[in-house]
N, C-alpha and C positions, 0 to 999 in steps of 0.2 A: 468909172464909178466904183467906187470901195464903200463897205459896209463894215463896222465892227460891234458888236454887242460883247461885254461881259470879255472873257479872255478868248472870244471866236474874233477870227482876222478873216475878211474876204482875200483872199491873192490873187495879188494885180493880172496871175494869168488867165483864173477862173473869170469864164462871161455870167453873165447876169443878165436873167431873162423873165416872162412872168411877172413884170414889177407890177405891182397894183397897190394906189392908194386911194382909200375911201370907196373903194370898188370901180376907180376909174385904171385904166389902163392905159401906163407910162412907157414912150418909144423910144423919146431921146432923154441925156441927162438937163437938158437947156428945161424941159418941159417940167419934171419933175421938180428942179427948181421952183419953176413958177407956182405950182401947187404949195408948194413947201411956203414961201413966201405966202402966200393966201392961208395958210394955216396958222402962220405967225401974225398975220394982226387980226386975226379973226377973234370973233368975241364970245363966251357961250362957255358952256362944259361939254360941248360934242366930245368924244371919243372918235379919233380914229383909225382903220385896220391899215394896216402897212403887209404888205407879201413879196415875196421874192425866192427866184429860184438860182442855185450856184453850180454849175459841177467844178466838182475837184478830181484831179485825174492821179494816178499813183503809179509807179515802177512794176509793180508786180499785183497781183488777187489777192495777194496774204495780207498788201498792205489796206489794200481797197476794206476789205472785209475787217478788219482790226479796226479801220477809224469806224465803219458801220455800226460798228457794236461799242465803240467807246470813245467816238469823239464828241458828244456832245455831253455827258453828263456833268460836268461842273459848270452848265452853263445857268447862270442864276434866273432865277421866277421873274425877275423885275432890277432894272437897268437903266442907262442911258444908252439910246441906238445913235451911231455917228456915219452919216454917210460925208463922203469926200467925192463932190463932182466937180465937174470940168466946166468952167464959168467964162470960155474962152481963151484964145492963144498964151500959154502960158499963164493961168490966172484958173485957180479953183478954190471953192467956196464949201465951208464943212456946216453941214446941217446936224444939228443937237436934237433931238428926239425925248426930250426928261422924262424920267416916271415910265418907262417903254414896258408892256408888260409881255411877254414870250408865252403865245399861245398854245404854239403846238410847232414839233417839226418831225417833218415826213421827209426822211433819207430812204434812198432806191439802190441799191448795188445792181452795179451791170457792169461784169468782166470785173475792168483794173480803174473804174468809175464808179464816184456816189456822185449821185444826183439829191440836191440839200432844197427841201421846201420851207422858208424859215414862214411864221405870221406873226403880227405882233399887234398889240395893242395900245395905241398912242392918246395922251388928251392933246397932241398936236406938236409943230414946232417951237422951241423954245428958246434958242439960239440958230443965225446964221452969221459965220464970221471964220475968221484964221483958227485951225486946230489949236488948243492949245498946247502948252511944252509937255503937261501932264498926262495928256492923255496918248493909249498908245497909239503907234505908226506901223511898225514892222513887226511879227513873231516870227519866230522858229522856234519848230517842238521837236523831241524825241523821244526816245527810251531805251532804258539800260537793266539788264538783268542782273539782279542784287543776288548774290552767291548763301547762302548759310551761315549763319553763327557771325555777321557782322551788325555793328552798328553805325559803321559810316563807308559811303557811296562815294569812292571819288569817277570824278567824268570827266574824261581829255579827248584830244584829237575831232573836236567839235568843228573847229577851223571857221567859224564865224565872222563874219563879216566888220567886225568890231566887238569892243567889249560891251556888252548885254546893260542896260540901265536896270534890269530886276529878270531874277530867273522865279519861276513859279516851280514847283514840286511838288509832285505828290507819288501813293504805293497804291499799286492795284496789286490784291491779291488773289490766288488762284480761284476762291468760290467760295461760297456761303459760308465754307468750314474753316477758313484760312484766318490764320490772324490781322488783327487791324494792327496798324503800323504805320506813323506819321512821319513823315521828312520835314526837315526845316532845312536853308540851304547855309552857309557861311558866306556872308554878303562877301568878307575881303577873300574870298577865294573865287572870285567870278572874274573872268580872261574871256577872249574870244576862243580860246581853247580850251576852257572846260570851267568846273566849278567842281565843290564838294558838299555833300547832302549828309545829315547825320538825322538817325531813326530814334524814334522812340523807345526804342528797345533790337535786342537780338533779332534777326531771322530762326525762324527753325525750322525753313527750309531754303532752297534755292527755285522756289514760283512764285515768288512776287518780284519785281516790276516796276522800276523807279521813272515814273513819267515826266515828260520837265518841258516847261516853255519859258525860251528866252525872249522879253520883251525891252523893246526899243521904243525911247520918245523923242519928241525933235528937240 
């Protein structure tokens, strides 16, 4: 079972536990289906709560602690939620969620682990059927430290699993006092091995922070 809102990817490694919809409490993916389906011919303007919890595990504490504090903030107010379960032997079925609204989320660091409580708010199922080509399947994210006095970011040695159908970008900068600073990527510079990002203007320093997800459709 995979989950994606907004440019968040559940990874196929992370378990997923906690599911609750409508305050009922989901074991198997066969189950939740079936709710899902009752949600989709149901009649009414019910609103329903969707929850779930992910851990994601990281190499080191630096990294744990870095998404803790910044992996979730471009995640938008309101959405389509896509879950992708398993519908038997070889055979999975993608639930559409429209109109999803992101209530609240409660991340936990422990060690070189966040623990991700997402909730969401649904007027129900909207689609169940084949993902579409549009919508994404796979991300990978990173980040690259932008040097002083430049207006463009080149990024290699990514080694990517294919070339990227759209890289996302964006500049964090060091704090309150820092400047704003926009990336846009050059779509014909996108390779499995890297792309180029060009800024809004100079750095005038070397503390911001070029963030990037590359996304993949089928």
């Amino acid at each position: 079972m995979r989950f994606r809102y907004g440019n968040w990817l559940h990874e196929p490694n992370e378990a997923v536990f906690n599911l609750r919809y409508s305050g009922a409490q989901i074991n198997q993916p066969a189950e939740f289906l079936r709710v899902a389906k009752a949600a989709f011919f149901a009649r009414g303007n019910r609103s329903h709560s969707l929850s779930f919890t992910v851990d994601r595990h990281f190499d080191t504490q630096t990294e744990a602690t870095e998404f803790y504090f910044a992996g979730f903030g471009s995640l938008p107010q309101q959405d389509d939620l896509i879950c992708r379960v398993e519908d038997g032997p070889g055979s999975t079925k993608d639930i559409q969620f429209g109109q999803t609204v992101l209530e609240s989320i409660e991340p936990v660091l422990v060690g070189q682990s966040v623990s991700v409580t997402f909730t969401f708010s649904t007027p129900g199922t909207t689609d169940i059927a084949t993902l579409p080509s549009t919508l994404i399947i796979d991300m990978y994210s990173g980040s690259a430290t932008i040097p002083s006095g430049v207006s463009t970011v080149p990024v290699s040695g990514l080694s990517l699993p294919g070339k990227p159908d759209r890289i996302l970008a964006t500049v964090s900068r060091p704090g309150s006092g820092g400047a704003n600073i926009f990336a846009t990527v050059d779509a014909n510079s996108i390779t499995a091995d890297g792309f180029t990002a060009r800024l809004s203007g100079l750095t005038p320093d070397a503390n911001h922070t070029l963030d990037w997800v590359a996304i993949y459709n089928s």
